[in-house]
C-alpha positions, 0 to 999 in steps of 0.5 A: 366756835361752833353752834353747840358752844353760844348761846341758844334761845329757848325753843320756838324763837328761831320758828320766829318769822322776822315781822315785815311791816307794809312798804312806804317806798315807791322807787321812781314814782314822782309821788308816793302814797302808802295805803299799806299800814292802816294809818289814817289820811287824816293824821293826828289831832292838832292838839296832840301834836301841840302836846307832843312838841310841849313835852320836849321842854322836859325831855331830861325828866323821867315819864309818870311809870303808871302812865297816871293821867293818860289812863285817867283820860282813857278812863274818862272817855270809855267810862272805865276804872283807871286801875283796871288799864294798863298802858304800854308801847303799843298794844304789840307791847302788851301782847307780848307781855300777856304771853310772856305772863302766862304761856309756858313751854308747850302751852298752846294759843289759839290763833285764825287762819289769816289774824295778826301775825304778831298773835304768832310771834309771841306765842313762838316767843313764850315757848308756846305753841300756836295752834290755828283755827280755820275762818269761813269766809275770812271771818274767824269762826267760833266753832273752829275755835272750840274744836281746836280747844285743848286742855292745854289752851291758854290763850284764844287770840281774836282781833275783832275786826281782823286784820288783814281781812277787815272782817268781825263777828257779832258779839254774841258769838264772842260771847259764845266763845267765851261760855265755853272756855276754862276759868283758866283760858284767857280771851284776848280781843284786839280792838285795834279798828273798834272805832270804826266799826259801824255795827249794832251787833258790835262790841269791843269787849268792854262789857265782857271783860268787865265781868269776867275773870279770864278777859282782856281787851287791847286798844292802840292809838296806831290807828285812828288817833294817828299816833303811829310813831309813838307806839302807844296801846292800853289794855283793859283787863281784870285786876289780877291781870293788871297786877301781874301786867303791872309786875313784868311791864318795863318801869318806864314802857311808856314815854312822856311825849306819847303820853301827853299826845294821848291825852291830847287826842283822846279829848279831840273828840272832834278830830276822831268824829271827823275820821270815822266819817271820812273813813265810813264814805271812802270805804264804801266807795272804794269796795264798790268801785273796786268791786264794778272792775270785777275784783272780788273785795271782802266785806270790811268794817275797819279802815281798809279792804282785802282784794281778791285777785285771779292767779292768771299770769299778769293779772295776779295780785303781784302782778298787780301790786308791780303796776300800782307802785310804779304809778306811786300807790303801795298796797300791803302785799299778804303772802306772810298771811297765806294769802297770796293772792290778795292785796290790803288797800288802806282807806288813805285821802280823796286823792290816793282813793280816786287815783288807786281806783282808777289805777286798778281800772287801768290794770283789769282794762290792760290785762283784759286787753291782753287776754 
């Protein structure tokens, strides 16, 4: 059968690069610690994992399909109306399915430089169109931004802090962002690493969307509450976003384990605290460890950083990123990122942040050598 007898997906899904999650496998090394996906060292809250193994005792039921109690909880920690949230299976969910809503064939989406490949994705996926804005200094620029707008914007993608670069922008810059698009366009923030962020000038976008029309806000459970198995996210939006969210979103997009675990760890404020200070110590001792070997790292609030690495033979970031998996230690290599030359360190125990900079050391001291 030929290609012109098949079935053929809408235009832009074969533009799809297949999304490749950061390496878990270390072949050979007697002990393998995984810094490539941003989870947190700590793990997740005790009390969720209780919640999760109590809820297999009712595996035959169907979960709540509004996700009621979880986004009641969500409302309770972050002072929200429960109506205005929506959940889904990881905020990725809920991306997807914001693009799905309101992109059509050759509508464009705003995207940075070095942001979420995903941002890509699903604008390729909706038929849309991706159009890139350039960062300064690997931070998403707002007037790159605005120059870029088109009468057919219908998305700006900002994920704040971004990832892979680790950095933000002031919310007086997303606010000025924000001024200066239609009614009709609609600001995404994806606050993934919003806990982590150790800023006074820093918001996560509540307050914007709040009172606006055209805003939405993501937030996942990936990250600092270590519920990454469970594929858990929420988003905070208008309520006529909310109800198409609600229209289009599978009857049941988030199970009963994931929700009972999210409960559980949204009331561990403890456990959170406890995450935001091991992380807080260890990123600013690795930027600064890393940074007196002579590699150039870039300023992170998240929970994990991006260094810079020459692109002299044997001293590349592939070059390094070779080294450091044979001593067990994987980094997130960033070439589907444009950036080659770059490895993306998360911040992961004491003991994988010691060995990784005393790893990194070995390799400059060796190549150095070698020069």
């Amino acid at each position: 059968m030929s290609v012109s007898e098949r079935p053929v997906p809408r235009p832009g899904v074969l533009d799809i690069e297949t999304y490749q999650p950061g390496h878990s496998h270390a072949p050979g090394a007697a002990k393998v610690y995984k810094l490539s996906s941003n989870e947190t060292p700590l793990g997740p809250s005790p009390k969720a994992v209780e919640a999760y193994r109590a809820a297999a005792a009712s595996l035959q039921h169907y979960p709540d399909g509004g996700a009621t109690a979880l986004r009641e909880a969500i409302g309770r920690t972050f002072s929200l109306d429960p109506a205005r949230i929506v959940c889904g299976a990881g905020s990725d969910d809920l991306l997807n399915l914001l693009a799905q809503a309101y992109l059509t064939a050759g509508d464009e989406a705003i995207i940075t430089t070095h942001s979420f490949l995903v941002y890509s994705n699903v604008t390729l996926a909706a038929a849309g169109k991706p159009v890139v804005a350039s960062e300064r200094a690997y931070t998403t620029d707002v007037d790159a931004i605005l120059k870029a707008l088109t009468p057919r914007t219908r998305i700006v993608f900002i994920a704040n802090p971004n990832n892979p670069t680790g950095t933000y922008i002031p919310f007086a810059e997303v606010r000025r962002l924000h001024a200066a698009l239609s009614p009709r366009t609609l600001l995404v923030l994806d606050a993934a690493y919003a806990e982590y962020v150790r800023r006074n000038d820093y918001e996560a976008g509540i307050e914007l969307t709040a009172m606006s029309e055209n805003v939405v806000m993501t937030r996942t459970f990936s990250k600092i509450y270590g519920l990454a198995a469970l594929r858990l996210g929420w988003m905070y939006a208008p309520a006529h976003v909310i109800d198409v969210m609600n229209r289009i979103r599978g009857p049941f997009n988030v199970n009963t384990p994931a929700n009972a675990a999210g409960i559980a760890a949204l009331g561990d404020a403890a456990h959170v605290e406890k995450s935001i200070e091991h992380n807080a110590r260890w990123l600013s001792w690795l930027a600064e460890e890393i940074g007196k070997l002579g590699l150039t790292v870039t300023p992170s609030v998240a929970n994990f950083l991006l260094i810079h690495f020459p692109k002299k033979p044997g001293r590349s970031a592939k070059d390094a990123d070779a080294f450091l998996l044979k001593r067990g230690l994987v980094l997130r290599r960033l070439e589907p990122y444009q950036l080659p030359d770059a490895l993306r360190l998360t911040v992961g125990t004491e003991e994988a942040n010691r060995l990784v900079a005393a790893a990194l050391g070995e390799f400059v001291a060796r190549e150095a050598a070698h020069a």
